[in-house]
C-alpha positions as CSV (number, residue, x, y, z in Angstrom):
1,X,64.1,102.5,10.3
2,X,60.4,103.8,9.9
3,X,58.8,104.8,13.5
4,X,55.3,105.2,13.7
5,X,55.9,108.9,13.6
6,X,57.4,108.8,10.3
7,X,53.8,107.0,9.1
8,X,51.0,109.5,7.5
9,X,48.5,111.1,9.8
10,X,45.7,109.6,8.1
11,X,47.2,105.9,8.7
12,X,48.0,106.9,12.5
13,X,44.5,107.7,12.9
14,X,43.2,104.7,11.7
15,X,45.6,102.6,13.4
16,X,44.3,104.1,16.7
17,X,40.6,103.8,15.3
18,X,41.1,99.5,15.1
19,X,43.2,99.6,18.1
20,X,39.7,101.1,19.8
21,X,37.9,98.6,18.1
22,X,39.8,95.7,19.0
23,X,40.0,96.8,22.2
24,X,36.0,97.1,22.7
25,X,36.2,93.7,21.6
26,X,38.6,92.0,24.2
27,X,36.8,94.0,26.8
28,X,33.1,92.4,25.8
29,X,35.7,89.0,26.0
30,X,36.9,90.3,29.5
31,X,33.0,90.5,30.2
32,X,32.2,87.1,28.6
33,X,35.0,85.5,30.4
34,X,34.0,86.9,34.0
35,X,30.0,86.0,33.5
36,X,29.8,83.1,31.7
37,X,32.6,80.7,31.5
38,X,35.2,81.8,33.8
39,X,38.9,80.6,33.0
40,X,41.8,81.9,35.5
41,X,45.0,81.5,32.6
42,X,42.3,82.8,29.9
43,X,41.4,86.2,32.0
44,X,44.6,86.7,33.0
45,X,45.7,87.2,29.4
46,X,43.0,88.8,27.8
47,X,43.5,91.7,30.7
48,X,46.8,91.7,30.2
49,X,46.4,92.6,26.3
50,X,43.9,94.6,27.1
51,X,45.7,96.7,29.6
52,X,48.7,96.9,26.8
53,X,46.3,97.6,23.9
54,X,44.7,100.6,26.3
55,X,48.1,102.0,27.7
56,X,49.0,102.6,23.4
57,X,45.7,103.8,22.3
58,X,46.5,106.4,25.3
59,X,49.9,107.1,23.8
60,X,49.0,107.2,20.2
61,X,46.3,109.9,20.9
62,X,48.7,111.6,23.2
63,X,50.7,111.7,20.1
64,X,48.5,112.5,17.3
65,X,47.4,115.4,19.3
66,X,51.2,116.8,19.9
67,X,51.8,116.7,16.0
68,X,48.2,118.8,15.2
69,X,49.8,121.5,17.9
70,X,53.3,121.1,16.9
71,X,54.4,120.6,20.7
72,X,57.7,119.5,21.5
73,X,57.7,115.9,22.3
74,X,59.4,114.6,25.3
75,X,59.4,111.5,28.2
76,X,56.6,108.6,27.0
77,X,55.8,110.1,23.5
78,X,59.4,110.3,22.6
79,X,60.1,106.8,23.7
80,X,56.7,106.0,21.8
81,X,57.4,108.2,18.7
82,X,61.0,106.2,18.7
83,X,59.3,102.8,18.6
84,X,59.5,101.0,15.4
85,X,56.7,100.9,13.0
86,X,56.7,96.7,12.8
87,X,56.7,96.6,16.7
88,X,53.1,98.3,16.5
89,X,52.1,95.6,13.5
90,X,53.4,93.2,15.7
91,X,51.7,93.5,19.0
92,X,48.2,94.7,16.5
93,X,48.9,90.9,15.0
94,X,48.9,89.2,18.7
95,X,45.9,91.0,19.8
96,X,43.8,90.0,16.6
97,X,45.2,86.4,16.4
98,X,44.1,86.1,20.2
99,X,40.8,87.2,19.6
100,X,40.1,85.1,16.7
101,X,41.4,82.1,19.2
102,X,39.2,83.4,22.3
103,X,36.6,83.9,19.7
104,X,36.5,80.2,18.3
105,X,37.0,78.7,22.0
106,X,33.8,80.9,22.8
107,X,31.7,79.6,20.1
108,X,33.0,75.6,20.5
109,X,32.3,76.1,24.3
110,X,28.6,78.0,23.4
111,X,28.1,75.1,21.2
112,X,29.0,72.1,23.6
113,X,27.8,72.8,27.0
114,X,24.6,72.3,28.5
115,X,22.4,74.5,30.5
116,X,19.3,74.0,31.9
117,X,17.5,75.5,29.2
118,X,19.2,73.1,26.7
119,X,18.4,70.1,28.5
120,X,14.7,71.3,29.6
121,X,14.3,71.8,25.5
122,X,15.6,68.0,24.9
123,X,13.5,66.2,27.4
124,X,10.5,68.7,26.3
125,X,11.0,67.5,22.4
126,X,11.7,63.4,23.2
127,X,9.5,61.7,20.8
128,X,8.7,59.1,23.7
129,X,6.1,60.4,26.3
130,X,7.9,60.7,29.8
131,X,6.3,62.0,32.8
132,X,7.5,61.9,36.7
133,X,4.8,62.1,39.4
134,X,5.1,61.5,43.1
135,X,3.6,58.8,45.0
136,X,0.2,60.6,45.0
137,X,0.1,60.7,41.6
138,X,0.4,64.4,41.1
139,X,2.4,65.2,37.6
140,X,6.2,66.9,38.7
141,X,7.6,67.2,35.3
142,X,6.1,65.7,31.9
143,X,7.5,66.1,28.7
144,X,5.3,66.8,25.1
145,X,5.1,63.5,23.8
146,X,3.0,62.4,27.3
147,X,0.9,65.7,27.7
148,X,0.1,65.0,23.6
149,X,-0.5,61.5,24.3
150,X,-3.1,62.2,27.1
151,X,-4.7,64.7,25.4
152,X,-5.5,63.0,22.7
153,X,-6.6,59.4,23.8
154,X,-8.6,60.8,27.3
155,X,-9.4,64.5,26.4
156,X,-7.9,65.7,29.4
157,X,-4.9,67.6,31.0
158,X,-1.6,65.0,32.7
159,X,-2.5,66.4,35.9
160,X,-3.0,63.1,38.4
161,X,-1.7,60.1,36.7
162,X,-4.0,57.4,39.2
163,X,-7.2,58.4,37.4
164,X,-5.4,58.7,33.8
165,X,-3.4,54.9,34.6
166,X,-7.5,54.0,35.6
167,X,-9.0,55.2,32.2
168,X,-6.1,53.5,30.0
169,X,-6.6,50.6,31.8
170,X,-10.3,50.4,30.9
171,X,-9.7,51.2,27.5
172,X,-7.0,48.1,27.2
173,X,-9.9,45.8,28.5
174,X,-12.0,47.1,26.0
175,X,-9.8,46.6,22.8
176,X,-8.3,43.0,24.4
177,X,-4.8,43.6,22.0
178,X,-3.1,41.2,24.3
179,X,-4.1,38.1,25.8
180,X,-1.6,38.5,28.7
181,X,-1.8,41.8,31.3
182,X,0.9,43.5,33.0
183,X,0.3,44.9,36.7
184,X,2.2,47.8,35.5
185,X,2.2,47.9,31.3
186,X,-1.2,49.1,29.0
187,X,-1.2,48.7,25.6
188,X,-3.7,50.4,23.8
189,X,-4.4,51.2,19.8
190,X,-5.4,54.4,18.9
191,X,-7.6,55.9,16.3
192,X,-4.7,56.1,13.3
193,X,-3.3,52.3,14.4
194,X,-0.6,52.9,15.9
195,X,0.0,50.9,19.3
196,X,1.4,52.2,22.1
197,X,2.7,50.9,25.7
198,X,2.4,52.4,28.8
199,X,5.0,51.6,31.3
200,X,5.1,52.7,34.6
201,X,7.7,51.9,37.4
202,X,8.4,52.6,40.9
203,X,11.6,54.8,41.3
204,X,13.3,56.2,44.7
205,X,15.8,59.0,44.7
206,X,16.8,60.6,48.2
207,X,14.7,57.8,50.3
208,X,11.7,59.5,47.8
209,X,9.3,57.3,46.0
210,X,8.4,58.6,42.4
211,X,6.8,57.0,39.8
212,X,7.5,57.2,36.3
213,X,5.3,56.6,33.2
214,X,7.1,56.2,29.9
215,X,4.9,55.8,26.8
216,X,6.6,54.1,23.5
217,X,5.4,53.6,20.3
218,X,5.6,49.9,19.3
219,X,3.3,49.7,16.5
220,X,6.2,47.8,13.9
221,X,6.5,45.3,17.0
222,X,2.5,44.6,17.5
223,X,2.6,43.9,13.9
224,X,5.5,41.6,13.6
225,X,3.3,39.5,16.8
226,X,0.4,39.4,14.7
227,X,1.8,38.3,11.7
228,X,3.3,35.9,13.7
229,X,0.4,35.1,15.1
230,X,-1.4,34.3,11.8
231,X,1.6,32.6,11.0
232,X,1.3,30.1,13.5
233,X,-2.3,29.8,12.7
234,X,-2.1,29.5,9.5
235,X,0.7,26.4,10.2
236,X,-1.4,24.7,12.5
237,X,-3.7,24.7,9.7
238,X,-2.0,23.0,7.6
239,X,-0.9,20.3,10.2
240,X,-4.0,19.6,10.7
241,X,-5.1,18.9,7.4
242,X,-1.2,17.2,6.7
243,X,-2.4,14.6,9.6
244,X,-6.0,14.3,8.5
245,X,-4.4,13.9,4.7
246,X,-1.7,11.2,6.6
247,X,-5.0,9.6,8.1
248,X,-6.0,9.5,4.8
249,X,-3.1,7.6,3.1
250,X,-3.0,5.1,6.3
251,X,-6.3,3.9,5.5
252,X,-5.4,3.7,1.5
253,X,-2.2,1.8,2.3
254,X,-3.9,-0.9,4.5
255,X,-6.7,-1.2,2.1
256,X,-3.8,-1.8,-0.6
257,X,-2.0,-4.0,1.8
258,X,-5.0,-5.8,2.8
259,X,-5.3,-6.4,-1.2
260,X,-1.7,-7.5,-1.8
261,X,-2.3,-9.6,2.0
262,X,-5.2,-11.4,0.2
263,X,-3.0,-12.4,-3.3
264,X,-0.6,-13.3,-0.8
265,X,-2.3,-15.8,0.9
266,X,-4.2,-17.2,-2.4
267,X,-0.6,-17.7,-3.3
268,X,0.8,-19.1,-0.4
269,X,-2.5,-21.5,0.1
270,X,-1.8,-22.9,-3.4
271,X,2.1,-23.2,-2.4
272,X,1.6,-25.0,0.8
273,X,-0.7,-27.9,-0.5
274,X,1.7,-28.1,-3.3
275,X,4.8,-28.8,-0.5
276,X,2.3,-30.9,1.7
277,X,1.4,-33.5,-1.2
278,X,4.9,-33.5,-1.9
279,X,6.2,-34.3,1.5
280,X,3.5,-37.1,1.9
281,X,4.6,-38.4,-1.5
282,X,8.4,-38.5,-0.9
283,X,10.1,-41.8,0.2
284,X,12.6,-39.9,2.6
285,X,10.9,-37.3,4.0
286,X,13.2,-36.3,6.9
287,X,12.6,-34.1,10.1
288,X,13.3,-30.8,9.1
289,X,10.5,-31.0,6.0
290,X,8.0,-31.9,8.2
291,X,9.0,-29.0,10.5
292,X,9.3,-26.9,7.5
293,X,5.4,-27.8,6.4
294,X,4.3,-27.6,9.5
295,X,6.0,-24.2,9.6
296,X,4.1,-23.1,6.6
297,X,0.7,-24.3,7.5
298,X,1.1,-22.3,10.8
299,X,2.1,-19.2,9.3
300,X,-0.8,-19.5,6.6
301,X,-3.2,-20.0,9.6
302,X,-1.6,-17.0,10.9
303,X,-2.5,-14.7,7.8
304,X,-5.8,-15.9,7.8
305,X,-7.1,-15.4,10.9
306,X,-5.3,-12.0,11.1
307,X,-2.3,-11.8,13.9
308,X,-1.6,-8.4,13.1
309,X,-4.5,-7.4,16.1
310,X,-3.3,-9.3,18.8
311,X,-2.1,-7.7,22.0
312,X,1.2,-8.1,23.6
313,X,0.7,-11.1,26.3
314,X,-0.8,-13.3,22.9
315,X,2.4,-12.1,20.8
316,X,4.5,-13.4,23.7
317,X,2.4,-16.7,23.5
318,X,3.1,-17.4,20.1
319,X,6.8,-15.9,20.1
320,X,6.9,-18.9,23.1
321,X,5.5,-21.7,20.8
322,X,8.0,-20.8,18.6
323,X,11.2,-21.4,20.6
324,X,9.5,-24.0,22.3
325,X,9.3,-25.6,18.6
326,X,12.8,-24.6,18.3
327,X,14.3,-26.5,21.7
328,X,11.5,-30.1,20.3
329,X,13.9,-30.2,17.1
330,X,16.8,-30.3,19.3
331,X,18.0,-27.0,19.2
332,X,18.9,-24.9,22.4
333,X,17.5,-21.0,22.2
334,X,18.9,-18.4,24.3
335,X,17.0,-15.1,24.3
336,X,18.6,-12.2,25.4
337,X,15.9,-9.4,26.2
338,X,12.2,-8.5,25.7
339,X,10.2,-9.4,22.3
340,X,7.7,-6.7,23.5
341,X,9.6,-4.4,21.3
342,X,8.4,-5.7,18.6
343,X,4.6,-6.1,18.9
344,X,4.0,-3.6,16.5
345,X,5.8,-5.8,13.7
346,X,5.3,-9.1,15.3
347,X,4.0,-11.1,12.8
348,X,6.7,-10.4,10.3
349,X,9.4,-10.9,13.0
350,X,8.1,-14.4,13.7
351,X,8.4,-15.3,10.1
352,X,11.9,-14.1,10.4
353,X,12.1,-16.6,13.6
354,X,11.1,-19.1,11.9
355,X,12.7,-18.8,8.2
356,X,16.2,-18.3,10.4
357,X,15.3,-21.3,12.4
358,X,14.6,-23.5,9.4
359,X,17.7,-22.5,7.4
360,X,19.8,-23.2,10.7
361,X,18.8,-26.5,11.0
362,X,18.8,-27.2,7.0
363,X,21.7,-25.8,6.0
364,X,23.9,-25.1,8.9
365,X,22.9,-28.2,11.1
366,X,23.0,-25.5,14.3
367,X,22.1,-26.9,17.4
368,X,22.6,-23.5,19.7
369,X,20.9,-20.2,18.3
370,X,21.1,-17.1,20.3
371,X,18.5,-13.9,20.1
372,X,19.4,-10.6,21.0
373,X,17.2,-7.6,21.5
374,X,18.4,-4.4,21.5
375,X,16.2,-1.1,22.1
376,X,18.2,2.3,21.1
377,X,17.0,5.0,21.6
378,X,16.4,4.9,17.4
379,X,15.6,2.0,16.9
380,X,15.1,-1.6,17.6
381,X,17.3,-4.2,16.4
382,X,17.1,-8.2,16.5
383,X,20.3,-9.9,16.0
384,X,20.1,-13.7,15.6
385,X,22.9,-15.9,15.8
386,X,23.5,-19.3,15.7
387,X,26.7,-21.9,15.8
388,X,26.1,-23.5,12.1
389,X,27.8,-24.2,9.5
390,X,28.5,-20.7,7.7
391,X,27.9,-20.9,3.9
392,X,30.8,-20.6,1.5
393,X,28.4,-18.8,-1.4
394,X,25.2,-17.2,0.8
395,X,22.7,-15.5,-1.4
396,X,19.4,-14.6,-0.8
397,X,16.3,-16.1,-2.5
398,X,12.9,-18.1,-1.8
399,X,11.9,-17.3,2.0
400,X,14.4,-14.7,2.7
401,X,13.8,-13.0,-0.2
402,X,10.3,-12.5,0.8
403,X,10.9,-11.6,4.3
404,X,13.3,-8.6,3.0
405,X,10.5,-7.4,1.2
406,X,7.5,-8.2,3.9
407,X,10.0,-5.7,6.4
408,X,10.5,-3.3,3.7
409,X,6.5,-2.9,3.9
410,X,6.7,-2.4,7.2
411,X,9.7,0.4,7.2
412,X,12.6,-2.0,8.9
413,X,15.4,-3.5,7.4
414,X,17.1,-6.8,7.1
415,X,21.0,-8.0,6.6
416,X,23.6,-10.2,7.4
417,X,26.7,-11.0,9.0
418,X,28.8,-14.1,7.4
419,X,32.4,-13.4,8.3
420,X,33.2,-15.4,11.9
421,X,29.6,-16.5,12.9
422,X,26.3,-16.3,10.5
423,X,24.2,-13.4,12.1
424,X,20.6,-12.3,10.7
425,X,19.8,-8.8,11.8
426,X,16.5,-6.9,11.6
427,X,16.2,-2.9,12.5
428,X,13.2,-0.8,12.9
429,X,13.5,2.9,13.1
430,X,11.7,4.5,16.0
């Protein structure tokens, strides 16, 4: 077994000269550990290594100096010269591989905690301006960002903020960026266009009143306003000329429908006369022809002296004659609701009164017609129904096909219901 006299001289004395050296080391840990981040269980070791690590560099010199005199060993040395050579690599292992540990846990812990320095150099470098003042308005503790800020818009130390809040207030009236101003918000542009916003709020810490200014960049956001702004404008634009264009193409449509209104009548004038002369001709002219041409001629009159225009009391008027006319021919009307619902379309809905009417006596031989008006919220829908007779093959032509075409014009809609009572239904959208 090799003992760590058995070892060259030369080795010995270097294994005492890193012994010294390691053990300068753990005693600048010892130091570390004591002033700066203090750890009972971490001390404790590191002594305690140190202590052993001191004890054999004692020993070891104790030794090497008995073999350069050739004394006779005895006690501590002898016990020392005895120990095994791997016992010393051992316990030099430990001490290193602690080091390298206390070393790392040093640097991690160096890295990670704050001090005040550290946090005084963060809130110095924060690339928003932050200031604290008291409720006099002298400056406590302002960061780069706000003493940059100042400096550059008012030419002037952050000393008092009342007299800088003042100043920035001024030069916010001046520039007008915002049609809307904050008691306690400025936002200003500065020479370069970029925007900023001054904030200040009222904070209380200990029964203390501070107040505390905070200074943001929000150029990107001005910009997105603005271009929403002109957005908006823009849009508003172009509704304005979208209604003036619809104004436009209501006044070309009536013009056109006044055009097709006129054929219509030249049309209808030559088709009544027609009907008249061959009523008053016929041998057995029966009740319902007569009602039918007298029908016509009043819904000619109608068209020529233009019912579109009249107001709502006159609609009802003639709405009236009509289901007066109705209950002279022997046939009981029922109306259920308002026709004021339809005075925007009344002229077309009395022809559909009356064409219904007609048909109801003609071919259905109803004596009992009831009229529903229903306002949703929509539309408005007339549903007329009567007791006739319904018919086995029901097409439209003649009258009815007209009157589909006449509400088409007019953006409503016309169908019918055949399967346990004959209903004729009209819709406007809203």
């Amino acid at each position: 077994m090799i003992t760590f006299d058995k070892i060259p001289l030369y080795l010995q004395n270097l294994y005492i000269i890193i012994l010294m050296i390691i053990a300068t080391l753990m005693l600048i840990l010892v130091l570390m550990e004591v002033f700066w981040y203090f750890k009972t269980f971490a001390l404790t070791v590191t002594l305690l290594l140190f202590g052993i690590m001191a004890v054999d560099i004692i020993g070891k010199l104790l030794l090497v100096r008995r073999q350069y005199e050739h004394l006779e060993l005895n006690g501590f040395l002898l016990h020392l010269e005895c120990t095994p050579i791997y016992l010393h690599l051992l316990l030099l292992g430990m001490e290193l591989i602690y080091l390298l540990i206390a070393a790392f846990i040093g640097y991690w812990i160096w890295k990670h905690q704050f001090s005040l320095n550290s946090i005084r150099e963060a809130f110095a470098k924060l690339p928003t301006g932050v200031c604290f003042a008291s409720d006099t308005g002298d400056v406590l503790l302002s960061n780069n960002a706000a003493n940059r800020f100042v400096w550059n818009v008012l030419g002037c130390e952050l000393l008092n903020i009342t007299p800088v809040w003042e100043r920035l207030r001024q030069i916010e009236n001046e520039q007008q960026l915002s049609n809307q101003q904050s008691l306690n918000s400025i936002k200003i542009m500065l020479e370069d266009y970029t925007v900023k916003e001054i904030n200040r709020k009222i904070i209380r810490v200990d029964n203390k009143r501070f107040v505390e200014i905070i200074v943001s960049d929000v150029t990107s956001l001005y910009n997105l306003s603005e271009e929403v702004k002109n957005n908006n404008e823009n849009l508003q634009n172009i509704r304005n000329e979208l209604k003036e264009l619809s104004k436009n193409l209501v006044k070309i449509n009536h013009e056109e429908e006044v055009v097709r209104h006129k054929i219509r009548i030249h049309n209808d004038v030559g088709n009544t006369i027609l009907a008249t002369r061959n009523v008053l001709n016929s041998e057995n002219c029966s009740r319902s022809d007569l009602l039918n041409i007298s029908a016509q001629w009043r819904n000619l009159a109608e068209k020529l002296i233009g019912m579109n225009g009249e107001t709502s009391e006159e609609n009802s008027i003639q709405f009236k004659e009509i289901l007066d006319t109705a209950e002279q021919v022997g046939v009981k009307v029922t109306l259920h609701g308002d026709f004021k619902s339809f005075d925007e379309h009344a002229f077309i809905v009395r022809q559909v009164l009356r064409e219904t009417l007609i048909n109801a006596i003609r071919h259905g031989q109803a004596d009992e017609m009831d009229i529903y008006v229903n306002d949703y919220f929509d539309r408005t829908e007339l549903r007329i129904t009567n007791n006739g007779t319904i018919p086995e093959n029901f097409n439209e032509s003649g009258g009815l096909k007209n009157l589909r075409e006449g509400l088409v014009r007019e953006g409503g809609t016309l169908s019918f219901e055949t399967d346990k009572i004959f209903t004729t239904i009209i819709n406007f959208k809203k």
